[in-house]
N, C-alpha and C positions, 0 to 999 in steps of 0.2 A: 283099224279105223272105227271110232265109236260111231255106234249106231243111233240114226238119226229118230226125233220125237217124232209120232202120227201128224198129221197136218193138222187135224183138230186140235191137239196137243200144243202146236205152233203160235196158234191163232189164240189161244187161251193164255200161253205162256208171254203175248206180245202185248194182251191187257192187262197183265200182272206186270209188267214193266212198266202200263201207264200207275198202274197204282199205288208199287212203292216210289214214283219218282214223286206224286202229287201228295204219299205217305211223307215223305221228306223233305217236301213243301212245307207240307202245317204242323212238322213234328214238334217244332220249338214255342208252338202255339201259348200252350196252356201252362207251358214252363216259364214263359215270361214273368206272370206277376212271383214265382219264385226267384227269378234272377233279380227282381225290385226289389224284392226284398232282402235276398242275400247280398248284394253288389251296390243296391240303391242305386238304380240306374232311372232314368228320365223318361218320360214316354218318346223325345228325342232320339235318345240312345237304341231304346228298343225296336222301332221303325227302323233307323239305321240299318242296325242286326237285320232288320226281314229286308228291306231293300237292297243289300248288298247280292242276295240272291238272285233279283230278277235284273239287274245290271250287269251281273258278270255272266247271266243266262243269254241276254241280248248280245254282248262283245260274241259268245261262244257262236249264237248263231248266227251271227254275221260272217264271222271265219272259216267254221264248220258245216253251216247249216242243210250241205247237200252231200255231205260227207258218203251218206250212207248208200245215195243213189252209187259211187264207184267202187267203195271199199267191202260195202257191205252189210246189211240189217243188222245182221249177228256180232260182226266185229265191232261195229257201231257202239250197239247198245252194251256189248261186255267192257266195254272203255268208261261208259257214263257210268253205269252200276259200279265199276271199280270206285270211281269220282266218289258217288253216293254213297258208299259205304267207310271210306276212308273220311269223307265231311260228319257220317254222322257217329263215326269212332271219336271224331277229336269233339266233339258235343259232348259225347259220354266221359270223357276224359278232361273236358275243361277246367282247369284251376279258376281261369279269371276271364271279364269278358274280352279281353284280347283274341281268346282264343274262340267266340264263338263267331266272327268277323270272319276270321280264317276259312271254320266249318262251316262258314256259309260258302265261302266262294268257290271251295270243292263240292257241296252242295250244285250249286246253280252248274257250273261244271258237268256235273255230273248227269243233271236234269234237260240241260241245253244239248249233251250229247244223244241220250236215250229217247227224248220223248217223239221228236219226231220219225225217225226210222221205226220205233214201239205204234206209232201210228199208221204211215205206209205199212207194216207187214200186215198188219188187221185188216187191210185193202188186200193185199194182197194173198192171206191165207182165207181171209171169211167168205162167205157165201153170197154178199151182195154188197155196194156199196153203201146201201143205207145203212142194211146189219151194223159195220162196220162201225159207222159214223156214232151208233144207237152205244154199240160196245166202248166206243173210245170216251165220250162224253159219262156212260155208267160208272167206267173205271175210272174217270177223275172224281166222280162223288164220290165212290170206293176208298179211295186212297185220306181224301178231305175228313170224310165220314171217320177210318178208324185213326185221323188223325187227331181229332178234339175227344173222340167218344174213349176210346183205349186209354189214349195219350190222357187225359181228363180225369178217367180214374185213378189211372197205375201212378199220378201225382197226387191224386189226394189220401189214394186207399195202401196204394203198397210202400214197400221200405224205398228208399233212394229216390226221391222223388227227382231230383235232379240229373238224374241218369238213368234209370231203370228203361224208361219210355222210347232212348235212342239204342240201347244196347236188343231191345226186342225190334227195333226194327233193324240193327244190323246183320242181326242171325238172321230175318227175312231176306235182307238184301242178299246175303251171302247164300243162302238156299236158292233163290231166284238164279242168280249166276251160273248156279249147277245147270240150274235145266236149260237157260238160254245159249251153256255152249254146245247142247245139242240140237241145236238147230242147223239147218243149210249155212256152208260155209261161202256159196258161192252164191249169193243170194241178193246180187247187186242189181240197180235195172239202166244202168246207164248201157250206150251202145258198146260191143265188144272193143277190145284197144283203147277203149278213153277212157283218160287219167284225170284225177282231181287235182284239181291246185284250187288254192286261194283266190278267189274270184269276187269282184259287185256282187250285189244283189239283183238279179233280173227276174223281171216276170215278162211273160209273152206280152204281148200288144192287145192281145185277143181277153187274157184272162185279168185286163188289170183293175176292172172295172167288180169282176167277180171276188178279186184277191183283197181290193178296198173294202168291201162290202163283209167278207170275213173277217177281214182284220180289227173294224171299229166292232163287230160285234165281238168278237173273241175280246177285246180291248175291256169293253165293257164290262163284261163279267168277270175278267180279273182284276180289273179297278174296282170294284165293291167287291171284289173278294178279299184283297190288300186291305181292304178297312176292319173286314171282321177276322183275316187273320193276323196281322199285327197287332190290332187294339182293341181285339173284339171280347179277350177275356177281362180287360176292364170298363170296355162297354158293361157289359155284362154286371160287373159286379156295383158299377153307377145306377142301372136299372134294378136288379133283384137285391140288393142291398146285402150277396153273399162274398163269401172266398169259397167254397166251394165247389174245385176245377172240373169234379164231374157232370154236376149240376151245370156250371158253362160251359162242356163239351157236348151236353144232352143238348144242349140249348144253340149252339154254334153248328151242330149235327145236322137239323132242320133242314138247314138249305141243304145242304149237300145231297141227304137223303130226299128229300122232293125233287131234286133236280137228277137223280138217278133213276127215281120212281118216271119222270116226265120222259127223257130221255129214251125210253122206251115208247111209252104211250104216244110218244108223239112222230114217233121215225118215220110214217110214213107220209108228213109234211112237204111241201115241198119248202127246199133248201130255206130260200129267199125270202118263203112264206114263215118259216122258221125265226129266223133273226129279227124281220121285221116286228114279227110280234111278241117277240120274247126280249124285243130293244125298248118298247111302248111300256110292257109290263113292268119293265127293271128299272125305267124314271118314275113309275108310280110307286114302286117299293124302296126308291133311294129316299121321296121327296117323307115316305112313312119311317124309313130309317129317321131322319132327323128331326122328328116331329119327336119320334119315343123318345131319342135321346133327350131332345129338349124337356118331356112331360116327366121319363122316369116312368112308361109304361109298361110295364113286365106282360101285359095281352096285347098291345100294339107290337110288341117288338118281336113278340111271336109269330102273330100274323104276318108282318115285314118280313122274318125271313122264310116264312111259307113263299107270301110271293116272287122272291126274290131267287128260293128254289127251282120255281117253277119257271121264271125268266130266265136261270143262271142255263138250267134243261134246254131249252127252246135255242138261246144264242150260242150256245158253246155247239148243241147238235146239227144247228144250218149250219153254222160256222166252218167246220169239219166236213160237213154235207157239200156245201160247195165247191171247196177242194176236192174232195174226195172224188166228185161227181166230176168234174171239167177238168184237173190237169191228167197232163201224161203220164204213162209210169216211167218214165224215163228222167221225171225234176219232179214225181210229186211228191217226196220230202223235201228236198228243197224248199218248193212251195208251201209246204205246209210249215215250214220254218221260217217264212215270213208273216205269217199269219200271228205262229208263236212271238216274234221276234216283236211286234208292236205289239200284242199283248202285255209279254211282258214289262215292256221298258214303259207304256201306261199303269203299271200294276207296282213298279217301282217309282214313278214319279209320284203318283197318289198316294202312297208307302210314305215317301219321304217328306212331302208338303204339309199330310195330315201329321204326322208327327212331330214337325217344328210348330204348326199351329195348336198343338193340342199342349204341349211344353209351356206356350207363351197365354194361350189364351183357354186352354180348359179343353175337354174332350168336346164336348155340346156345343158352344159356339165354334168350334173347327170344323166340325160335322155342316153347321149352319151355311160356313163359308164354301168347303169342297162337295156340299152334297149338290147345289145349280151347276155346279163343273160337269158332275155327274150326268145330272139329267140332259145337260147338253149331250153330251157323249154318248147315250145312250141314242136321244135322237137324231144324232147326227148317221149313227148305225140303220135307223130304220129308214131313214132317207135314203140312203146308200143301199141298201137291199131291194127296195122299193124300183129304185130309180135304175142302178146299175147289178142285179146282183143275176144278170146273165151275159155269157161270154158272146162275144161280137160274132165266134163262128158258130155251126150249129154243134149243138153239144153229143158227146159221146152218152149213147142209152147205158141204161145202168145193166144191160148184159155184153155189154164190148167190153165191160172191166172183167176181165174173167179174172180168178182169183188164181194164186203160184199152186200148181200142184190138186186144183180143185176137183171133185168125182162129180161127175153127172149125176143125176138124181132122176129117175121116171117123170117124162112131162119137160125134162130141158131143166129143170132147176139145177143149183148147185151146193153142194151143203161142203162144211169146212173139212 
């Protein structure tokens, strides 16, 4: 019987799962304006390409998305990582873009398997739920961050620009694999003898009011996240008047890295207080996104994605806070995959709307038309948090979450 990782080990190796699945998100990022120009594809086409991801991520979670609660964290996620590694084999291998359609929807597959049991186990191995919440939100800047920055150089500075960038994340993916099959095999939380089957989507009566309140926040942040990873390396190159893929991956970075940086700084918010103000922030950085656009300000657009950092931080960490804080461990993947689950499918409609308008009527005035969608959406979150973003019964304290397998610490605390 192979011998199981340290629980620390667990906990570490289950934010490594959020970060190549969100590595594999942006991976096709900064390759785009190379496929426009290899393939002469449309900004159309291109959005296409990234929306096919967050569409076939929602189908997944809707089928799958509590999978984990009965099969298992481990078996879970070595199914999605299979997905993800095999979506970003046939990227590395693409003749034409036929094929990169394909590697998106083993992609999303793969992402829509992994991400949320890689989040329940972070609850479940780390030391507190806010940790947790702090860890999973870090690891998606992680993943974003060396997806424009890496991804950004290794296309403009190394050989293969068209492949080299998916083949170094597939040697990740396939190293990650190793260590995630040493984890607990038996590491499920649903009650003993119940079996999964395909089921609705249900949330309690008590958390639906909290599970809204996540969802348009998490919505948010991946709906301006869809603009700058679809179309953000020709944003880009509209604003600083470069081709330059490193230069737009330094620059695409920003957010991710402030909103890794906040994510921390800011965990010990409460939840609700969290989204609210990180929903207020991210309609003042949509409404500066399409001012730059429209101006061509290379220092606004900077500033914008500082801000935008620091909201993307705030709403993604209540987001996950919420959850993490108030369901059971008995559905809280489940639940956390409906949180993902309108995320996404808002990250893909904005994906696909911006890209037919951007096709017909130019990058800037599309930005002009989806960025008041935006700021709606954003404030519809802070009202939602405000108003509803605590459960009807009284809430489980953040020491009834004890962590799988966790050590006492001097004082009652719990370390991973």
């Amino acid at each position: 019987m192979a011998a199981l990782l340290p629980v620390r080990a667990r906990f570490w190796t289950a934010a490594a799962v959020v970060v190549v699945a969100l590595w594999s998100s942006g991976a096709p990022a900064l390759v785009y304006p190379v496929y426009e120009q290899v393939w002469g594809l449309t900004p159309a086409v291109i959005t296409g390409i990234f929306a096919v991801y967050p569409v076939v991520l929602v189908v997944v979670l809707v089928v799958f998305g509590g999978i984990s609660d009965y099969v298992g964290r481990r078996t879970t996620m070595l199914a999605g990582l299979g997905s993800i590694a095999l979506g970003v084999l046939i990227f590395a291998i693409a003749p034409d873009v036929a094929w990169l359609f394909v590697g998106r929807i083993f992609q999303g597959i793969g992402v829509g398997l992994a991400l949320s049991p890689a989040g329940a186990a972070l609850v479940e191995y780390g030391r507190s739920v806010s940790w947790a919440s702090s860890i999973n939100t870090l690891a998606t800047a992680v993943g974003l961050t060396i997806a424009t920055v890496l991804g950004g150089g290794l296309v403009q500075y190394a050989p293969w620009p068209r492949e080299l960038t998916f083949w170094v994340l597939l040697l990740v993916t396939l190293a990650l694999t190793v260590a995630v099959y040493f984890l607990p095999r038996h590491d499920r939380s649903a009650a003993p003898g119940a079996r999964w089957r395909p089921r609705p989507i249900r949330v309690p009566r008590e958390l639906r009011g909290v599970v809204t309140a996540a969802s348009l926040g998490a919505a948010t942040s991946f709906a301006v996240g869809a603009v700058l990873i679809s179309l953000g390396a020709q944003l880009i190159k509209d604003v600083l008047h470069t081709d330059n893929a490193l230069i737009a991956g330094l620059v695409l970075g920003i957010s991710a890295f402030v909103g890794g940086w906040v994510s921390i700084a800011a965990r010990h918010l409460a939840p609700r207080v969290a989204v609210a103000s990180g929903a207020l922030l991210g309609a003042f950085a949509i409404g500066l996104l399409v001012v730059s656009a429209n101006l061509s300000s290379l220092l606004l657009f900077v500033v914008t994605s500082v801000i935008f950092g620091a909201a993307y931080g705030m709403l993604f960490l209540g987001s996950l806070g919420l959850i993490n804080r108030y369901a059971q461990p008995d559905h809280r993947a489940g639940t956390l995959s409906v949180v993902y689950l309108v995320a996404y499918l808002g990250q893909g409609t904005v994906a696909i709307g911006l890209g037919f308008l951007a096709t017909a009527l130019g990058l800037a005035p599309a930005l002009s038309i989806v960025g008041p969608v935006l700021i709606l959406l954003a404030l519809a979150a802070a009202g939602a948090a405000i108003f509803f973003g605590r459960p009807s019964l009284e809430k489980p304290s953040d020491a009834a979450v004890q962590p799988r397998d966790a050590v006492a610490e001097p004082g009652g605390g719990v370390r991973p």
